[in-house]
C-alpha positions in Angstrom: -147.6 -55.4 87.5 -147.0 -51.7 87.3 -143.9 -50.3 85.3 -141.8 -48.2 87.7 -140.2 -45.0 85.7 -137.2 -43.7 86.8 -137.8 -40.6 88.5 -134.3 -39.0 88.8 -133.1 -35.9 87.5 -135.0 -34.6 84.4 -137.5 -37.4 85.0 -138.8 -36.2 88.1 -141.9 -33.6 88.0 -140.1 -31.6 90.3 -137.1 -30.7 88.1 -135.9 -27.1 88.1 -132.8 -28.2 85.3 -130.2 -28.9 88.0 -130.5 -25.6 89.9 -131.9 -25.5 94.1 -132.3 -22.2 95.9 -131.2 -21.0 99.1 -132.8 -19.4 101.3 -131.8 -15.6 100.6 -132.4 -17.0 96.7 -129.0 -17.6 95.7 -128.7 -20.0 92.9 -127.0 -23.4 93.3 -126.3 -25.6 90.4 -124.8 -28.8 90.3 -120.7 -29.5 88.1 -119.2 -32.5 88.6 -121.7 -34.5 90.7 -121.4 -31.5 93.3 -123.9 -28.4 94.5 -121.9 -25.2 94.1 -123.5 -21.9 94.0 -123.8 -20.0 90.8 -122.5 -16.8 91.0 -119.1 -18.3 92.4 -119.1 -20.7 89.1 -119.3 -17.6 86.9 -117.4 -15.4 88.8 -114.6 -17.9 88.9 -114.7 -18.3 84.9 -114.1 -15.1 84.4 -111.3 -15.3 87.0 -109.6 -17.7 85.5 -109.3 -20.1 88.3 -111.4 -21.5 90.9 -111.9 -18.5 93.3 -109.9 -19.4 96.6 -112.5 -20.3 99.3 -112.1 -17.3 101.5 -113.3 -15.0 98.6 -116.9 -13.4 98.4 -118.5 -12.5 95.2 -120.8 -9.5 96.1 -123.6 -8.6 93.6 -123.6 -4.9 93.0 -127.6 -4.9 93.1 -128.2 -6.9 96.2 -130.3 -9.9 94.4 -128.5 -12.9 95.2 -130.3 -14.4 91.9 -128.8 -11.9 89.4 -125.3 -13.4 88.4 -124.8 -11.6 85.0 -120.8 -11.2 85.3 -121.4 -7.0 85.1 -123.4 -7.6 88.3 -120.2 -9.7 90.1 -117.2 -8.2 92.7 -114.7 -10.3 93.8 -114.0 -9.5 97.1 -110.7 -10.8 98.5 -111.9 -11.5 102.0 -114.9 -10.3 104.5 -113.3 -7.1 105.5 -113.7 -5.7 101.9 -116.9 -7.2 101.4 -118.5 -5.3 104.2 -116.2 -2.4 103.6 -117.9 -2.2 100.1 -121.7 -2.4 101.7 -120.7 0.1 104.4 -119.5 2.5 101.7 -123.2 1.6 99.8 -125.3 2.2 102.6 -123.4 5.5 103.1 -123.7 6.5 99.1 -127.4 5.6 99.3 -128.0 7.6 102.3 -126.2 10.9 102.0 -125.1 10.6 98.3 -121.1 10.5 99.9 -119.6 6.8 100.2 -116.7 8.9 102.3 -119.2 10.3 105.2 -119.4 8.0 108.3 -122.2 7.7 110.3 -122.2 9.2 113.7 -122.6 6.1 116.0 -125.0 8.4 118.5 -127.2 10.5 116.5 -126.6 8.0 113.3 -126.6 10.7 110.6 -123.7 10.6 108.1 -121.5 13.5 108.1 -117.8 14.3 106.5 -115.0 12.4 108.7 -113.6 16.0 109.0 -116.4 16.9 111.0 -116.6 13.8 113.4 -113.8 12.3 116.0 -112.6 8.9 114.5 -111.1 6.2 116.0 -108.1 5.5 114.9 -108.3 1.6 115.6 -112.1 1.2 113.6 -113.7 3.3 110.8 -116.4 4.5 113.2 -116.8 8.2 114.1 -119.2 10.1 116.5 -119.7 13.9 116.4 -118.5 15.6 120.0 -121.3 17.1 121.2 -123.7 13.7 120.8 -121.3 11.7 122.9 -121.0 14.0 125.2 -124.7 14.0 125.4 -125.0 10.3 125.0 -122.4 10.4 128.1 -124.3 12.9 130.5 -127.7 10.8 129.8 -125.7 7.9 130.8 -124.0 9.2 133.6 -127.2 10.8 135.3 -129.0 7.2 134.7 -126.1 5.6 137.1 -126.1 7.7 139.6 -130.0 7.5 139.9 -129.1 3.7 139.8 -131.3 3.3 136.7 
């Protein structure tokens, strides 16, 4: 009769030392009999505390794999977290994370320069919504 080896854990061929990947390629690793994800392990160590679960850990270089603690934000909530990658697009576009994008022509400019609405941190220049709107306009009366 054949011997049957435990397969489990370490045992098993597969084993990648306790860590799984999602699919964007953030790391998972397993405390306490549990799969939590990596970054929020370390980031929380550093913390102090568990982090609460409505925080977001954002990695400065945008590889989900790359958890080295100089590499880890703690974001208090969603808002900031896209806050922090609307400001990065706008750095990495124009080389000003102040400049908004207009939402018509989509180049960034200096808020000065744009209308802004009050309620949102969007901003179009005048003259490409007024051209947006005459486009528009003529389309709906042709019944287009």
């Amino acid at each position: 009769m054949a011997k049957i080896r435990n397969r489990n854990g370490e045992n098993n061929p597969s084993w990648k030392r306790g860590w799984a990947f999602s699919s964007d390629g953030a790391i998972f690793i397993h405390e306490n009999g549990t799969q939590v994800l990596e970054h929020r392990k370390i980031a929380g160590d550093v913390f102090g505390n568990p982090l609460p679960p409505n925080t977001i850990v954002h990695h400065i270089d945008g590889n989900p794999a790359n958890n080295e603690k100089s590499n880890l934000v703690i974001c208090e909530n969603d808002a900031y977290h896209k806050l922090l990658h609307y400001r990065e697009a706008a750095y990495y576009s124009c080389g000003n994370a102040n400049w908004l994008k207009c939402r018509f022509c989509k180049e960034y400019d200096d808020p000065d320069n744009l209308y802004v609405s009050p309620k949102q941190r969007k901003g179009n220049h005048r003259n490409c919504r007024n051209a947006y709107m005459r486009e528009y306009n003529k389309k709906k009366k042709n019944g287009n």
